[in-house]
Every structure is written in C-alpha cells, then in structure tokens.
LUMVEXNU-147826 format. One record per residue: x, y, z of N, C-alpha, C in turn; residue number from 1. Coordinates in Angstrom, 2 decimals. Layout:
<rs>
      nx      ny      nz     cax     cay     caz      cx      cy      cz seq
       X       Y       Z       X       Y       Z       X       Y       Z NUM
...
</rs>
This chain:
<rs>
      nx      ny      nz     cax     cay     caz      cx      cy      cz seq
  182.18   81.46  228.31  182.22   82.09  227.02  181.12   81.50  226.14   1
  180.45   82.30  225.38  179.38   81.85  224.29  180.06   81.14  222.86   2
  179.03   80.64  222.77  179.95   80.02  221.27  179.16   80.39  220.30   3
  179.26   80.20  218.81  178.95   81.03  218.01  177.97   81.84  217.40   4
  177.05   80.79  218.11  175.51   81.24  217.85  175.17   82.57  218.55   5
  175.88   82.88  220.17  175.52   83.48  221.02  176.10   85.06  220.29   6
  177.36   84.99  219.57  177.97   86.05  219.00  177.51   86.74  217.55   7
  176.92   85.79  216.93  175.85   85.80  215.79  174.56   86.50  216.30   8
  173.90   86.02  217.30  172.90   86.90  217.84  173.26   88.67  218.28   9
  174.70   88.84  219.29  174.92   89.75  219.76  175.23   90.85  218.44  10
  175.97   89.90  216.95  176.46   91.53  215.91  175.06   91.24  215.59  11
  174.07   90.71  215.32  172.42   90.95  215.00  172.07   92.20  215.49  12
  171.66   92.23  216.97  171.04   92.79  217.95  172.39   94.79  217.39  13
  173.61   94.29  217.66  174.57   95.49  217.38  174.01   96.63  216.12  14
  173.63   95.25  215.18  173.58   95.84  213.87  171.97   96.41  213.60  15
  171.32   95.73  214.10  169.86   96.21  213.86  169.26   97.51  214.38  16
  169.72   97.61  215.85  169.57   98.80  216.47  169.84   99.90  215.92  17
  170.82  100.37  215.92  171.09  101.54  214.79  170.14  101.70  213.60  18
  170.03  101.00  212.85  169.00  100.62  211.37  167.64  101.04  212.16  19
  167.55  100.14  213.01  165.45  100.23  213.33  165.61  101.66  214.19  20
  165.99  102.54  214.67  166.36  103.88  214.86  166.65  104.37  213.81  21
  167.54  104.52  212.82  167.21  105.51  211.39  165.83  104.96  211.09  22
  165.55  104.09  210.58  164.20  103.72  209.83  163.26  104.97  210.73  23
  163.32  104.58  212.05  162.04  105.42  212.76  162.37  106.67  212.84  24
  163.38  107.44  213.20  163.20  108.81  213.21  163.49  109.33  211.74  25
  163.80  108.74  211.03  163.47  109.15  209.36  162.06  108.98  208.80  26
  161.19  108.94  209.44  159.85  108.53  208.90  159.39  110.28  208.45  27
  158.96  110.54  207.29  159.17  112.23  207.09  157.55  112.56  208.06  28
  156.33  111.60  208.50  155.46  112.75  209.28  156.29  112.56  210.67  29
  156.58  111.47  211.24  157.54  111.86  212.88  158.78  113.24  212.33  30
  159.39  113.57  211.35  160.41  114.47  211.42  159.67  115.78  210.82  31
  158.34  115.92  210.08  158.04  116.88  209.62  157.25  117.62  211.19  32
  156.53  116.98  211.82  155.92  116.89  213.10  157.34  118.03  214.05  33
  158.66  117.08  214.07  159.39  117.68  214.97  160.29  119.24  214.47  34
  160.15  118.74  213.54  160.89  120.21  212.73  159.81  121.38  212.80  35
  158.51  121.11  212.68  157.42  122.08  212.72  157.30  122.59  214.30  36
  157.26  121.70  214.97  157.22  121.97  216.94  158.95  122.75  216.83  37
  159.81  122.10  216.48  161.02  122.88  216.91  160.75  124.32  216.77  38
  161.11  124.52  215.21  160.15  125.98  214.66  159.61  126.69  215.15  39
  158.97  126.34  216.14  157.73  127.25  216.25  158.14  127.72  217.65  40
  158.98  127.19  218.32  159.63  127.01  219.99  160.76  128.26  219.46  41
  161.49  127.79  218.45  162.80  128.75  218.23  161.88  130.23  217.63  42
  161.35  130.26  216.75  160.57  131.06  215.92  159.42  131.35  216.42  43
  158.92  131.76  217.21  157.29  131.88  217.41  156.64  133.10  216.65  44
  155.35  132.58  216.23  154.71  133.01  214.95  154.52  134.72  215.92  45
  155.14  135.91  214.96  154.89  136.95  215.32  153.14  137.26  214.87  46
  153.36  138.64  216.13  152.18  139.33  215.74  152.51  140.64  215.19  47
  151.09  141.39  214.69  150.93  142.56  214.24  151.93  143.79  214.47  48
  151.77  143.54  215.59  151.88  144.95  216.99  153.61  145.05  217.02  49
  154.04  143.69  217.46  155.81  143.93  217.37  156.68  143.66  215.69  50
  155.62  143.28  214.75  156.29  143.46  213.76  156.48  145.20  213.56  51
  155.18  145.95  213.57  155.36  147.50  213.31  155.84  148.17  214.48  52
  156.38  147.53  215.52  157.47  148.18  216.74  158.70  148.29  216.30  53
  158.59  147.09  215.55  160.39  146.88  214.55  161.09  147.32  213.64  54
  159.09  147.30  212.72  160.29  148.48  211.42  160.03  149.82  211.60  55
  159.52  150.25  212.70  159.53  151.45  213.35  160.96  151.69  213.74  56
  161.32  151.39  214.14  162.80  151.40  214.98  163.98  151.12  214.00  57
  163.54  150.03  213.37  164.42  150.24  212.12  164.11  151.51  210.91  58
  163.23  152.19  210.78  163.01  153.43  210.21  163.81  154.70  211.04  59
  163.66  154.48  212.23  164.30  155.37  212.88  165.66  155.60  212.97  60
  166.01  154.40  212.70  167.71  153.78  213.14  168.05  154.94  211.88  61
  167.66  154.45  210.79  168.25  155.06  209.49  168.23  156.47  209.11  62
  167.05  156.88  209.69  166.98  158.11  209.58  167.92  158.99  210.09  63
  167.97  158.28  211.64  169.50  158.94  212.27  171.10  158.83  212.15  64
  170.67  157.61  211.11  172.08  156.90  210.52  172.14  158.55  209.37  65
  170.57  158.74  208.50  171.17  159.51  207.03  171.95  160.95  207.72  66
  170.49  161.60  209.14  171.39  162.60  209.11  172.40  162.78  210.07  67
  172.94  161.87  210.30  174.81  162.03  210.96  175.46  161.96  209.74  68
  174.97  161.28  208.90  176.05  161.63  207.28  175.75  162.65  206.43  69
  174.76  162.96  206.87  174.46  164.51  206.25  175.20  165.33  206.57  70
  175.33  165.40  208.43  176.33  166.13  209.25  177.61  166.23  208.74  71
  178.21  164.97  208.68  179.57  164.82  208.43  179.61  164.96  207.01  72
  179.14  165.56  205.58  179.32  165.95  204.54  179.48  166.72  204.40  73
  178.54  167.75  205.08  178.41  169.32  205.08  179.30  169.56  205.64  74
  180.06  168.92  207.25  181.44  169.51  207.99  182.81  169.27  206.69  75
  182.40  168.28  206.18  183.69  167.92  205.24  183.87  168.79  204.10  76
  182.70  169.09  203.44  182.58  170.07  202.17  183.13  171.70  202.95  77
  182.60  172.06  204.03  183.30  173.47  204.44  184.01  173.26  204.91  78
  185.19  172.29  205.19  186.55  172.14  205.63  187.05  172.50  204.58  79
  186.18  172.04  203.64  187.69  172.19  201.82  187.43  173.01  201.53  80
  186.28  174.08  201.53  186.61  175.28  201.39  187.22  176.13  201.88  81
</rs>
C-alpha cells in the first residue's frame, strides 16, 4: 500500500486530467476549426444548379397543392347548391 504522498500524487494526476482536457478542447481556434469542418461534412456548401432544382419542385409542389383546393372548393360550393 502507498502512503500518503503516493495518494496525493494519484487525486493530482485524477484532478488535473479532466482540467488540462477542458482547457484544450475549449481553446475557441481548436473548436472554431472543428465546428467549421463539422459544418461543412453535415452541410456541404450548395451549388447553383440544385438550389434552382429545389425551389423548382417546391414551386411545383404548391401549385398542385393550390389547384386540388381549387378542386375541392368548386366540388363543395356546387354541392350546396
């Protein structure tokens, strides 16, 4: 068994580790660095071409969204008549 010095060293070593790990991955260019690489892996910077594929399709969506409710107004209005 160690005696006290040896247990004084070991909560040292316990306690520091944790600390000198926040200190380092809190450094804001190592986390601005990893947040920017994450980003860009999850998010990759669009182009031209599939942004106007998209709101193409989303123009379309709606259009066919207005006239099915067009449909179903006009069936509803000459039901009540």
């Amino acid at each position: 068994m160690g005696n006290w010095q040896l247990e004084v060293a070991k909560m040292a070593i316990y306690i520091s580790f944790p600390v000198a790990m926040f200190h380092y991955f809190n450094q804001p260019a190592y986390f601005e660095k990893w947040v920017t690489n994450t980003k860009r892996e999850i998010y990759p910077p669009e182009n031209e071409e599939t942004e106007n594929e998209i709101k193409n399709f989303i123009k379309e969506m709606r259009r066919k969204q207005d006239i099915e409710m067009m449909r179903v107004l006009d069936e509803s209005r000459k039901s009540e008549m």
